[in-house]
ZAMARGU-4260 file (C-alpha; in steps of 0.2 Angstrom, whole numbers, plus 5000, padded with zeros to 4 digits):
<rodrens>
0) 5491/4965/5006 | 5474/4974/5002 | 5468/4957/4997 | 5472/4948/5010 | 5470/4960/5024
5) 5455/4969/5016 | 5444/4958/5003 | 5446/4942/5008 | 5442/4943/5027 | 5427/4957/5021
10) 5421/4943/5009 | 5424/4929/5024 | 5412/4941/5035 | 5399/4944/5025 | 5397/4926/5018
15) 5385/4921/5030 | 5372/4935/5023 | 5378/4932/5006 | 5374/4910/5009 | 5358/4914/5018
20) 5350/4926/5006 | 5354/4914/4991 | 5345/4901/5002 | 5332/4911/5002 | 5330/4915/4981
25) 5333/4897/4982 | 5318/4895/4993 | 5308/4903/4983 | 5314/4903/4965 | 5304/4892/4953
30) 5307/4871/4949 | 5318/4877/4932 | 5331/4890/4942 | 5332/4882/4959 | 5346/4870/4954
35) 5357/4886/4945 | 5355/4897/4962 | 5363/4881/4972 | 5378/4883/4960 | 5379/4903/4967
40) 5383/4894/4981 | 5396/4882/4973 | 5383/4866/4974 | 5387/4859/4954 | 5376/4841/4960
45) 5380/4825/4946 | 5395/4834/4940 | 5408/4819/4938 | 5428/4823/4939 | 5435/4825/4923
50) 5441/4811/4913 | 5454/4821/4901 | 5460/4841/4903 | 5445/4850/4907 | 5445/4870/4904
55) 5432/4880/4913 | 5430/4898/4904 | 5419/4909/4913 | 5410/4924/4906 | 5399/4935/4914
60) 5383/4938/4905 | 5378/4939/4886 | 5391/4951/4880 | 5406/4941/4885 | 5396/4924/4880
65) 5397/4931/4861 | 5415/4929/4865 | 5417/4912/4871 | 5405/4908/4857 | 5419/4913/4846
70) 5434/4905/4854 | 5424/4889/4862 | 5425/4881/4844 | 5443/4886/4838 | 5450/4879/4857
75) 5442/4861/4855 | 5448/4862/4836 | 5467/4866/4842 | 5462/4855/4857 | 5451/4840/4853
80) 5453/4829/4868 | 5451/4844/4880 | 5432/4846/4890 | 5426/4864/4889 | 5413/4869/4901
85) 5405/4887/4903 | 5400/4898/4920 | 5391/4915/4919 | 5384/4928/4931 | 5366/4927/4923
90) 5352/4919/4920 | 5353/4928/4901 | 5372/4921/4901 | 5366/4907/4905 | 5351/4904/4892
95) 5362/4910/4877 | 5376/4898/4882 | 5362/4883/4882 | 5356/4889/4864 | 5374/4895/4855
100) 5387/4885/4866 | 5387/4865/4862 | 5394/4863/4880 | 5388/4861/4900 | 5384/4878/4905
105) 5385/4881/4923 | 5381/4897/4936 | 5399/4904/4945 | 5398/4904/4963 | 5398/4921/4972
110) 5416/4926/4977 | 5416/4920/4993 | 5431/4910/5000 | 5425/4893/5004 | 5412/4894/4990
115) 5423/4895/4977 | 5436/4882/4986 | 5420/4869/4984 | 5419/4875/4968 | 5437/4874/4963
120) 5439/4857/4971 | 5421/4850/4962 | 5425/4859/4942 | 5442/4852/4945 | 5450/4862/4930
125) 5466/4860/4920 | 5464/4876/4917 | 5454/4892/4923 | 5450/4904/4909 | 5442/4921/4912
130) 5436/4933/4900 | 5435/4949/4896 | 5436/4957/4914 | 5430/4946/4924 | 5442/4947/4938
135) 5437/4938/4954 | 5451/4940/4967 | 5445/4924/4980 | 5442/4912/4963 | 5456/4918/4956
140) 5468/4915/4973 | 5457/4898/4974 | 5463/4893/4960 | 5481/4898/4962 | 5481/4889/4977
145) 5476/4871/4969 | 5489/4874/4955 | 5475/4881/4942 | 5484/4891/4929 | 5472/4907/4927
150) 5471/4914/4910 | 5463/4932/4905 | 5457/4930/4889 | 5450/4941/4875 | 5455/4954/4890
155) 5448/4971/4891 | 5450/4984/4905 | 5439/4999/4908 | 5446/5017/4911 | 5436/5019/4925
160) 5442/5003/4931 | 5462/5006/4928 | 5463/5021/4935 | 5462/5026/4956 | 5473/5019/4973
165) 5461/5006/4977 | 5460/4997/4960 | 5478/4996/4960 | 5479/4992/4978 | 5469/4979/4976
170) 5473/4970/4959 | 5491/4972/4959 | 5492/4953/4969 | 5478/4945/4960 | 5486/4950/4943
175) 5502/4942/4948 | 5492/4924/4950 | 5492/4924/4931 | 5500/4917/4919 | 5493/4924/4903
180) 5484/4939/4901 | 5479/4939/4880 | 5471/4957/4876 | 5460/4964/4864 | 5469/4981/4861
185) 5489/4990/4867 | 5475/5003/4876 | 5468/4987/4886 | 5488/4982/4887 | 5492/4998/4895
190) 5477/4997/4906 | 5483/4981/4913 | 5502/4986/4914 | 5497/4998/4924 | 5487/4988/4937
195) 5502/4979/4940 | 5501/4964/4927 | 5518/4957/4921 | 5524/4963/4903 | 5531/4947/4899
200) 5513/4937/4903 | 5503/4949/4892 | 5500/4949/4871 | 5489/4957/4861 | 5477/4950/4848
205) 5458/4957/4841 | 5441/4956/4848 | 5436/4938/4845 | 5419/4944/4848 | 5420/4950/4830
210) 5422/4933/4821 | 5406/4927/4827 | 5396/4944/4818 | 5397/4937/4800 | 5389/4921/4807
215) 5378/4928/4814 | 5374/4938/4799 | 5371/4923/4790 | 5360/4915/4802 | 5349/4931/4804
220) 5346/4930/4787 | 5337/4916/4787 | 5324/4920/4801 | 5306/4923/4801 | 5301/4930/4818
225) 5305/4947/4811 | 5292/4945/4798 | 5279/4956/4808 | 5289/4971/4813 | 5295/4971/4795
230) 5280/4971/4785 | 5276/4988/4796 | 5295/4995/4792 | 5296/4989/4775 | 5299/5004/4762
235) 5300/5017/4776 | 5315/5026/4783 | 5322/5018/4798 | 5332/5023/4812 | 5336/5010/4827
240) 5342/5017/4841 | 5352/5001/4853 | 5355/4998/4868 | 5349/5016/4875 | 5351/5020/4892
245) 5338/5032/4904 | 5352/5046/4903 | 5348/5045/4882 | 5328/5042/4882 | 5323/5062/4882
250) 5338/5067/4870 | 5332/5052/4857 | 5316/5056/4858 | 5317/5075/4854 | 5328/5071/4841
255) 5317/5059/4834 | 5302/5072/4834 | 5313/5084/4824 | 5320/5071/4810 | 5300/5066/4811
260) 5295/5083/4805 | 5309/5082/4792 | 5304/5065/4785 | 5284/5059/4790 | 5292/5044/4781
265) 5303/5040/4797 | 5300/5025/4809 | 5309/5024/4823 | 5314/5008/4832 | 5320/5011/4852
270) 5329/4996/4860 | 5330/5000/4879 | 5347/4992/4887 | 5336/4987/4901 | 5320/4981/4898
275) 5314/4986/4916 | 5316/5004/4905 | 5304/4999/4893 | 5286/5005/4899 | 5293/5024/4904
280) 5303/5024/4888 | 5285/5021/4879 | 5277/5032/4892 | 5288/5047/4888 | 5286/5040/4869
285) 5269/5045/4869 | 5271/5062/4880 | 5280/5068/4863 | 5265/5062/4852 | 5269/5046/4845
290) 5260/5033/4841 | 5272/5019/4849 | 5270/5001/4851 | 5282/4986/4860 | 5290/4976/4846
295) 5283/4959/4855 | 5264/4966/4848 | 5270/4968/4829 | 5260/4952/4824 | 5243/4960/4830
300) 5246/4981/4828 | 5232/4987/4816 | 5235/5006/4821 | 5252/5017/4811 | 5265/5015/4821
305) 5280/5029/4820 | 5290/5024/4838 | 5294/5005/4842 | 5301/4998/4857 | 5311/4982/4859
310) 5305/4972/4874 | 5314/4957/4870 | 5331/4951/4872 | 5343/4945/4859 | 5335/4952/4846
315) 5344/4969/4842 | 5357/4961/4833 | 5344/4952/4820 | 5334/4972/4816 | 5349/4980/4809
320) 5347/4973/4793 | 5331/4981/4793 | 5335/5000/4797 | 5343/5012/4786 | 5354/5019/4801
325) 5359/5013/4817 | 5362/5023/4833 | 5372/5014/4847 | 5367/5021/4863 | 5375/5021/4881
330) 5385/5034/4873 | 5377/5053/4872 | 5380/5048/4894 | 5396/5044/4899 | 5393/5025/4900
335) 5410/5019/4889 | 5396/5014/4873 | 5389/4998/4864 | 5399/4988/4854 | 5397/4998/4837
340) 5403/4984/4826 | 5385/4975/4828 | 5375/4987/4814 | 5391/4989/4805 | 5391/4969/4799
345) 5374/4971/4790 | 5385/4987/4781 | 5375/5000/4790 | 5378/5017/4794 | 5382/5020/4812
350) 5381/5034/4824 | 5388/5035/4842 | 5389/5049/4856 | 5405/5052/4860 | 5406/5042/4876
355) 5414/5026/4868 | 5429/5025/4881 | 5424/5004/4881 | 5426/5002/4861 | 5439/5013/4859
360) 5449/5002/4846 | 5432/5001/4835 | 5430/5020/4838 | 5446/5026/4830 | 5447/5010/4816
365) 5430/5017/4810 | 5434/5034/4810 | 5448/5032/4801 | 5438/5022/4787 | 5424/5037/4788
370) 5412/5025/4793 | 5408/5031/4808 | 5399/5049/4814 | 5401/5054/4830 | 5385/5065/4836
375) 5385/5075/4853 | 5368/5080/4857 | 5350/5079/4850 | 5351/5093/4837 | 5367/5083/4829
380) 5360/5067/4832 | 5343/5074/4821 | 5352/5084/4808 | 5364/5070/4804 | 5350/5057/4801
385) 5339/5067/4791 | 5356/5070/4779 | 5357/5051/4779 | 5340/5049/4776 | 5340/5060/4761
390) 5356/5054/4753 | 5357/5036/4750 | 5374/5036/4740 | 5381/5044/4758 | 5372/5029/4769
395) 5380/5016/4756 | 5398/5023/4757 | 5399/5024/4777 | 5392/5006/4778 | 5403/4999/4764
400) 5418/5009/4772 | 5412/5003/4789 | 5413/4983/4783 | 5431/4986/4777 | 5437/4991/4793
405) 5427/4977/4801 | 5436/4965/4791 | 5453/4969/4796 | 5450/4964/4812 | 5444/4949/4809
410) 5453/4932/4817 | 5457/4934/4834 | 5446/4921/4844 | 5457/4906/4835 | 5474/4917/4842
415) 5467/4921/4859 | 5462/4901/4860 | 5479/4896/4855 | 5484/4906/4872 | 5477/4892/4883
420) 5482/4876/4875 | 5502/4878/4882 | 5493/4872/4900 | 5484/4860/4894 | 5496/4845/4893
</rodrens>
């Protein structure tokens, strides 16, 4: 009843803003994005019907992109004959889909009644496939509707999103339109369950986001573009600090001036989660007296550099092979974490705050493998680094440790693809 009596006619209402102010972006976006902000309106022009069962997987932004990355290839492989095509929320989604995924890649409508009927009725799917927790009540009823089965795959659910009247209120109806929901963890299970998912529609497999990591490994390996940062890095103690959020940026950077006082050796490497953050992180940067420079000048810096700042996108995941311990941010603020198993594929130390509530599972595996440090404020965060720092035999066992746990978690995007194939016919 919330749905229909609340969400839908609030989304039917505001539509008319929503249309015109896409318009508008479309107006006045340039030649190469005009054509992906007509899609946020449910426009997909020279898209043909399909010819054979077509699945459309929609994942919101990068993150969730590593996932179809994963499962994309093990579906056609269980499924030959079947068309894949992507949607995302992002022009980021939508860049790393052109570059990793080897299908059509496509902008999702916004969740408006009669754009995602155009939508439903254009894509015409066999099959509706959502990941992670990307829950859009009107698509999903849309879908419903035509006949769609609607899958949650590689499902996760935030506590802050499980819990309160209103989340239940309103998912309870949506959640019954499904007929699988496959889910990375029993915490996520429970999560669900407890929004009002059917037990018998719900299994549990791993994180498929974590069989593309050794690939990714693999290629990293064999690039180049790191050359310039590295020859400035190279035989010095490094500490990268990922996907840092504005909350973090004065408790890194004072810990980072005691572990510098430790160690003069000590480089640090500062990836901002949003690059909109980056000119204040390298402002406050050098309040504290460091020589700082963005990553995207390592070709031309002359001058000693101690602080680095990531202003790029994509490349986080490609400098943990160069650091001698990696921080995952978003977690000294209570922000759920970063996905911790990044650093720990190049067999890195890692450290976290103890906000993890989004990686929980990857939390308590490494733990229990001792490959993983929790740290709760600066003072932690500086003593524990200059330890690791001084003790090489230590940084090799957590990272060793760390990759062992890693590996027995390994496999899920081929089980979570064979989830979709029973509605395909």
């Amino acid at each position: 009843m919330f749905y229909t009596w609340f969400y839908r006619p609030i989304t039917e209402i505001l539509s008319p803003i929503g249309i015109f102010v896409l318009w508008v972006l479309q107006l006045l976006a340039s030649k190469g994005t005009k054509e992906l902000w007509k899609q946020r309106r449910g426009i997909y022009r020279n898209m043909l019907l399909p010819s054979r069962p077509r699945v459309w997987i929609h994942a919101a932004s990068v993150g969730e992109m590593t996932a179809a990355e994963a499962i994309v290839p093990q579906l056609q492989e269980i499924y030959p004959n079947c068309e894949t095509i992507v949607t995302t929320m992002t022009f980021t989604g939508h860049k790393y889909a052109q570059k990793n995924l080897n299908i059509p890649s496509y902008m999702l409508p916004l969740d408006f009644p009669w754009t995602v009927k155009r939508a439903i009725q254009t894509i015409s799917p066999t099959v509706l496939v959502l990941l992670e927790t990307e829950i859009w009540p009107n698509l999903i009823a849309c879908a419903h509707h035509h006949k769609i089965p609607v899958c949650l795959i590689n499902g996760r659910i935030s506590q802050r999103a499980s819990g309160g009247f209103f989340a239940k209120r309103l998912y309870k109806p949506i959640l019954s339109l499904f007929v699988k929901f496959s889910m990375i963890n029993e915490q996520n299970k429970n999560r669900i369950l407890a929004l009002g998912a059917s037990p018998h529609r719900i299994v549990v497999h791993s994180n498929a986001k974590l069989d593309t990591l050794l690939n990714r490994v693999a290629a990293c390996k064999k690039v180049t573009f790191l050359d310039p940062l590295v020859s400035h890095v190279s035989g010095k103690h490094v500490l990268v600090a990922g996907s840092i959020r504005h909350g973090e940026f004065s408790q890194l950077i004072k810990a980072a001036v005691q572990i510098y006082e430790k160690d003069p050796n000590a480089v640090f490497i500062f990836a901002p989660r949003h690059l909109k953050r980056v000119q204040e992180l390298v402002d406050q940067l050098q309040i504290a007296g460091f020589q700082v420079e963005l990553y995207s000048n390592a070709s031309i810096a002359q001058k000693k550099v101690v602080a680095w700042v990531l202003d790029t996108i994509g490349d986080l995941f490609s400098i943990y092979q160069h650091v001698t311990v990696a921080f995952c941010g978003s977690s000294l603020v209570k922000l759920g974490g970063q996905n911790i198993f990044e650093p720990v594929a190049w067999k890195k130390p890692v450290l976290s705050g103890p906000s993890l509530e989004d990686f929980e599972l990857a939390r308590d595996l490494l733990l229990r493998y001792e490959g993983l440090k929790i740290v709760y404020d600066e003072q932690d965060l500086a003593n524990t680094v200059i330890k690791l720092f001084q003790d090489s035999e230590k940084r090799q066992q957590m990272g060793d440790q760390a990759f062992r746990a890693l590996e027995t978690v390994l496999g899920g995007a081929k089980k979570h693809a064979k989830e979709i194939t029973p509605y395909l016919p």
